[in-house]
C-alpha positions in Angstrom: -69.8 -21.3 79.4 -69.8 -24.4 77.9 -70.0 -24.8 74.3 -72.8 -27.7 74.2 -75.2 -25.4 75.9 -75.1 -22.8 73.5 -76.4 -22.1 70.1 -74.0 -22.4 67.6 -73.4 -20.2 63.9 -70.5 -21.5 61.9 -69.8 -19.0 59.5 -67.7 -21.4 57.4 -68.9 -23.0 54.2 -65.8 -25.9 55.2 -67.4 -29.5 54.9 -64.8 -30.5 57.4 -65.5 -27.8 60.2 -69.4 -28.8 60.1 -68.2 -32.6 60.4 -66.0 -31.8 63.6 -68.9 -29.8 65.4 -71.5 -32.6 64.3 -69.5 -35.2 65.5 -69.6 -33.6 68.7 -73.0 -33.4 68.9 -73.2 -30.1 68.3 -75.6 -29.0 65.4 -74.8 -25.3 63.9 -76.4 -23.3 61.9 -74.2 -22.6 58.7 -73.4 -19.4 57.4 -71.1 -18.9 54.5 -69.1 -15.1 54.7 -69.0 -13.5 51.4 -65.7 -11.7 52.1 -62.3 -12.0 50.3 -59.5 -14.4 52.3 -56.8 -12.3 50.6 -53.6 -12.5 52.9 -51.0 -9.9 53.7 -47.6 -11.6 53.3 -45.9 -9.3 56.0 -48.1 -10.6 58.5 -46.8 -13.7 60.7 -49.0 -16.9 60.2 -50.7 -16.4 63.1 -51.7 -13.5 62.5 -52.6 -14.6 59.4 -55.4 -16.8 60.4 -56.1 -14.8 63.2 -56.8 -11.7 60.9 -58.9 -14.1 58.3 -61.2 -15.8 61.0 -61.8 -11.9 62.5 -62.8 -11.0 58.9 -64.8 -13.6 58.1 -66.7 -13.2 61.6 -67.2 -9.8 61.3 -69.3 -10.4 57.8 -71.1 -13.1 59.2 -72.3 -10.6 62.2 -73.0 -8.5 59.6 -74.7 -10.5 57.3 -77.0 -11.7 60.9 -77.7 -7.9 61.4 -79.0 -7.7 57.8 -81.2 -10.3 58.0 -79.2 -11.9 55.2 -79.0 -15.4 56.8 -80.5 -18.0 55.2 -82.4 -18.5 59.0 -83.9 -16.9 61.1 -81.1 -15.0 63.7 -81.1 -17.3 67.8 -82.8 -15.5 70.2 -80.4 -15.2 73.7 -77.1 -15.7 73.7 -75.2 -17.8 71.0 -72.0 -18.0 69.6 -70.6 -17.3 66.1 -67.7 -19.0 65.0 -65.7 -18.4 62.4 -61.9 -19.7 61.7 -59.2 -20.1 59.2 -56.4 -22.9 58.5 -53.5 -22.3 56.6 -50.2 -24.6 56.3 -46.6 -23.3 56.9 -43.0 -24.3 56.3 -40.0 -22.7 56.0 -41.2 -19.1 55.9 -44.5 -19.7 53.3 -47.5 -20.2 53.2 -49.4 -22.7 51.8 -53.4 -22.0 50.7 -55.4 -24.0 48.6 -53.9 -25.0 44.9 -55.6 -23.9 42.4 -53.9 -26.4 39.7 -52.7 -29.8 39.3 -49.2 -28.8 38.7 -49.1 -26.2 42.6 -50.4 -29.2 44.4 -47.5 -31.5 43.2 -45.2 -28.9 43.7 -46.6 -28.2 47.4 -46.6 -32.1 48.8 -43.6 -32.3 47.3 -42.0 -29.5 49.4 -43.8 -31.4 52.5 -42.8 -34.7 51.7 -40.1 -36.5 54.4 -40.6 -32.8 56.8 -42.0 -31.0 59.3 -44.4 -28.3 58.4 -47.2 -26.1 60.6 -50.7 -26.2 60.5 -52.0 -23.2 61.9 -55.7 -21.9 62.7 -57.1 -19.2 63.9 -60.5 -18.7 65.7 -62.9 -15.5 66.3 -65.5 -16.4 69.0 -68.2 -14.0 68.7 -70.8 -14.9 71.5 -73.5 -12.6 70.9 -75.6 -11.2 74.3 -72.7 -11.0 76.4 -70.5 -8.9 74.8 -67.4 -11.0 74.5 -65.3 -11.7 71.9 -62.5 -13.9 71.8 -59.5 -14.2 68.8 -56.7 -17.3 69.2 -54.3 -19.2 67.1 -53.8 -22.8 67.1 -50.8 -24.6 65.7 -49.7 -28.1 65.3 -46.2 -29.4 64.2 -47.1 -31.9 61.2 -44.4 -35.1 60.3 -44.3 -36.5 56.6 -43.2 -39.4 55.7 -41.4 -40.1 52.1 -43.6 -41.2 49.1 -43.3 -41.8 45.9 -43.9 -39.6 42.9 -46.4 -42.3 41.5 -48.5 -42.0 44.6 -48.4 -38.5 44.4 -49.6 -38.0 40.9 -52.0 -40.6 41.6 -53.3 -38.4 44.1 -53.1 -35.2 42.8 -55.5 -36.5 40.2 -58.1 -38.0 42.8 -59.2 -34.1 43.0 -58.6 -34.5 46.9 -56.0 -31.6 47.1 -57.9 -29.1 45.7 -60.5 -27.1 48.5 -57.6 -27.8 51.2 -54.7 -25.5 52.6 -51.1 -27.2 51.7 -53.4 -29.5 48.9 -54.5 -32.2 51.3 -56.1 -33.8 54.3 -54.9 -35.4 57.0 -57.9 -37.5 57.9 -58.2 -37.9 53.7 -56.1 -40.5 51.6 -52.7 -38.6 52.6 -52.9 -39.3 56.0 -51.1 -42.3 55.8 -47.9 -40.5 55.2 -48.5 -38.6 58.2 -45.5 -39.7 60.0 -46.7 -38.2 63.8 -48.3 -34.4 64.6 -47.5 -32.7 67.9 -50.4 -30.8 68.7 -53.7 -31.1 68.2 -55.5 -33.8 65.6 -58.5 -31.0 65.6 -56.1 -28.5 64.4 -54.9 -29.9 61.4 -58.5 -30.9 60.1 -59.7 -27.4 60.8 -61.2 -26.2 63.9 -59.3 -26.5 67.2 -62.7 -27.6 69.0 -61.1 -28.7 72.0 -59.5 -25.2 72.2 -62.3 -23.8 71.4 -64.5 -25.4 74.1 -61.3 -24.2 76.8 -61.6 -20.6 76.0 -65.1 -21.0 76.3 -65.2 -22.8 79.5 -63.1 -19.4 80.9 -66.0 -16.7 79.8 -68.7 -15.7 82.9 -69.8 -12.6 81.1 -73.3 -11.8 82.2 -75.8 -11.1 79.1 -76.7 -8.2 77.5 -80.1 -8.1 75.9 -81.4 -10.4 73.0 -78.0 -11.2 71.3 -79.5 -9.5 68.2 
């Protein structure tokens, strides 16, 4: 299967995931899951992610087989897609900050290091009957910078809706030293990835996809 020749549900309200697919030509139809991202902390970070992109793809499915999508459900096959990003180093996890004060005290810890930008992905390709749940991760170099910049930054607002409080392809990329892995990853959605595992599925279809 290839991704470009199949309907497309992104059940992500992410700004950033939409941008990735659309700038790939790929035009979804966006579904935001209503479920909690609450994280168990004895789980690895990839299983993490994993875990969060299975729940928020199961209550998008759900939502579908409700009728609660705000349009009207593909017929045939398509794929739902749902993921989840978080950032790692040194044993924690890093969501989204919620103040002024956890962002500074976040870019901070990543300043001059290497951290981990992980994602997970739950392919849910309705019709055929296959499902598919994978982990992405990318090793991400900081540069130093000062604590002016970083205040300045922190009050732009841009830390705020993003895991480890900022964006690579945002105004802190340019202390992005290097990344080993894949640019894709650390915005969001491992598209390249994605279209791999993809390329691998020959299941035949079963019925309307519904």
């Amino acid at each position: 299967m290839k991704l470009n020749e199949l309907k497309v549900v992104l059940a992500s309200g992410s700004p950033r995931r939409l941008e990735i697919l659309e700038g790939d030509g790929i035009e979804p139809l966006v579904l935001r899951p209503g479920c909690s991202e609450d994280i168990h902390l004895d789980l690895s970070p990839a299983q993490t992610v994993m875990a969060l992109a299975l729940r928020k793809g199961l209550d998008a499915e759900k939502l579908l087989a409700e009728g609660k999508a705000p349009f009207e459900v593909p017929d045939g096959p398509f794929v739902i897609i749902s993921s989840d990003t978080i950032v790692h180093k040194d044993g924690k996890i890093y969501g989204k900050p919620e103040s002024s004060e956890e962002a500074a005290a976040m870019l901070k810890s990543l300043r001059s290091a290497c951290h981990q930008v992980y994602s997970g992905v739950f392919l849910n390709i309705k019709g055929t009957g296959v499902r598919l749940l994978f982990c992405d991760k990318t090793d991400v170099y900081v540069g130093d910078f000062t604590d002016e910049w970083l205040n300045a930054y922190v009050h732009s607002g841009e830390p705020f809706d993003k895991a480890g409080g900022y964006a690579i392809q945002g105004a802190f990329g340019c202390n992005i030293d290097h990344i080993e892995g894949a640019y894709d990853n650390v915005v969001g959605l491992p598209l390249e990835k994605i279209k791999r595992m993809l390329e691998g599925v020959t299941a035949a279809p079963q019925g309307s996809g519904r």
